[in-house]
C-alpha positions as CSV (number, residue, x, y, z in Angstrom):
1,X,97.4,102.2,113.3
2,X,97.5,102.5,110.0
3,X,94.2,102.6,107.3
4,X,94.2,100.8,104.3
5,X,94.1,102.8,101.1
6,X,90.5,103.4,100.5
7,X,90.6,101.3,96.9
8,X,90.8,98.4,99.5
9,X,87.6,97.0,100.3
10,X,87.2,95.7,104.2
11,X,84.6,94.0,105.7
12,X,84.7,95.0,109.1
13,X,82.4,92.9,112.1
14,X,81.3,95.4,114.7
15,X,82.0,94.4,118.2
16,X,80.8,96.1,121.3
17,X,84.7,96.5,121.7
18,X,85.4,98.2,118.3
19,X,82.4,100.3,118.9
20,X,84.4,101.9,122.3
21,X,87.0,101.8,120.6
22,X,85.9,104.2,117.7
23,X,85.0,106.3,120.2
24,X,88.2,107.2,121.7
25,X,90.9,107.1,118.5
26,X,90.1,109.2,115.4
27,X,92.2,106.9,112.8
28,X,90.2,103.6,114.1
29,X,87.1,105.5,113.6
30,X,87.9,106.7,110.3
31,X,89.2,103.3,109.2
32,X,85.8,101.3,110.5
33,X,83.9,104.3,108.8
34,X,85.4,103.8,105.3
35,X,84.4,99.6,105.9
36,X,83.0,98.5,102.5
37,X,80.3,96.4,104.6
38,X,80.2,96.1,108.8
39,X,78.2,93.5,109.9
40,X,77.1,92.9,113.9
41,X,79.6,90.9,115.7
42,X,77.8,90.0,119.3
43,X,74.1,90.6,120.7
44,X,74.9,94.2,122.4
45,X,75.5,95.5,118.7
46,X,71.9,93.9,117.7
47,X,70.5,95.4,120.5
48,X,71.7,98.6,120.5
49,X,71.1,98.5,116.4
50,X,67.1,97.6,116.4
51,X,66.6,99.8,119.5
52,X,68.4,102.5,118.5
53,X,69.0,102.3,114.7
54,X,66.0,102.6,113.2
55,X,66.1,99.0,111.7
56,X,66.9,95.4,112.4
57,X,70.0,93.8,111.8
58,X,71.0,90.4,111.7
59,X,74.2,88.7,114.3
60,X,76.6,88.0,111.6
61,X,79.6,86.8,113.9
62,X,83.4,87.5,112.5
63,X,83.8,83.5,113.3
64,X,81.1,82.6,111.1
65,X,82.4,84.4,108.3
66,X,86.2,83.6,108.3
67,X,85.8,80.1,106.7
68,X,83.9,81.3,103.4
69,X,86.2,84.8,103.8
70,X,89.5,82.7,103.0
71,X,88.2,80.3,100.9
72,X,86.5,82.9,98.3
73,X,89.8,84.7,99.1
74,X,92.2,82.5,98.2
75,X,90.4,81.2,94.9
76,X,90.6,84.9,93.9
77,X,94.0,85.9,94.9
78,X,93.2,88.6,97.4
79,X,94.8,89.3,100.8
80,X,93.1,89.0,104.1
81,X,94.2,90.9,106.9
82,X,93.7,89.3,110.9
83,X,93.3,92.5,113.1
84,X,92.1,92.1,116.8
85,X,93.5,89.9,120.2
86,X,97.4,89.4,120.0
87,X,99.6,89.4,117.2
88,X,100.5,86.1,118.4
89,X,97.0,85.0,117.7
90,X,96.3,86.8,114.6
91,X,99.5,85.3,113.7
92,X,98.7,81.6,114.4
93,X,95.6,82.3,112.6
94,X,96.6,83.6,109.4
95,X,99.1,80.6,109.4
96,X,96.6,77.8,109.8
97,X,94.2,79.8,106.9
98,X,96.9,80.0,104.6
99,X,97.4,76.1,105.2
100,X,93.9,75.6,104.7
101,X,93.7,77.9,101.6
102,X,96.7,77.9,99.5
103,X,97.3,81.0,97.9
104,X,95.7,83.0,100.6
């Protein structure tokens, strides 16, 4: 895996799976720590947050945010990178955003 250069902004949802992940690979970690904003992706991330946080969070869900993510992005010229499930899926997505959002 390789992290973005840190004058790259990402916006990162946290899933209880990226959350074991970051526990077991240093680079992941690092990358999901340098996350210009991480929102809670799934109700075991709430949870855990307001139990154990210190403060509540909303469920922001990555699939709520993808829409308004490409469309902002492509009327502002700026890349969007699919990370997660297969690269046959993040593949299929990025196609059908980019037809969706021209110039994405």
């Amino acid at each position: 895996m390789r992290c973005m250069a840190a004058s790259h902004a990402r916006l990162l949802p946290s899933t209880p799976s990226s959350t074991c992940s970051r526990t077991k690979s240093q680079r992941f970690r690092e990358c999901l720590n340098a996350a210009y904003y991480s929102c809670a992706d799934g109700m075991p991330i709430v949870w855990a947050c307001n139990r154990f946080g210190g403060r509540r969070v909303p469920r922001i869900a990555g699939v709520d945010l993808i829409e308004q993510l490409c469309e902002r992005g492509a009327a502002r010229g700026l890349r969007v990178f699919f990370l997660g499930g297969s690269p046959e899926s993040a593949n299929t997505t990025a196609r059908l955003q980019s037809g969706r959002y021209p110039g994405l």
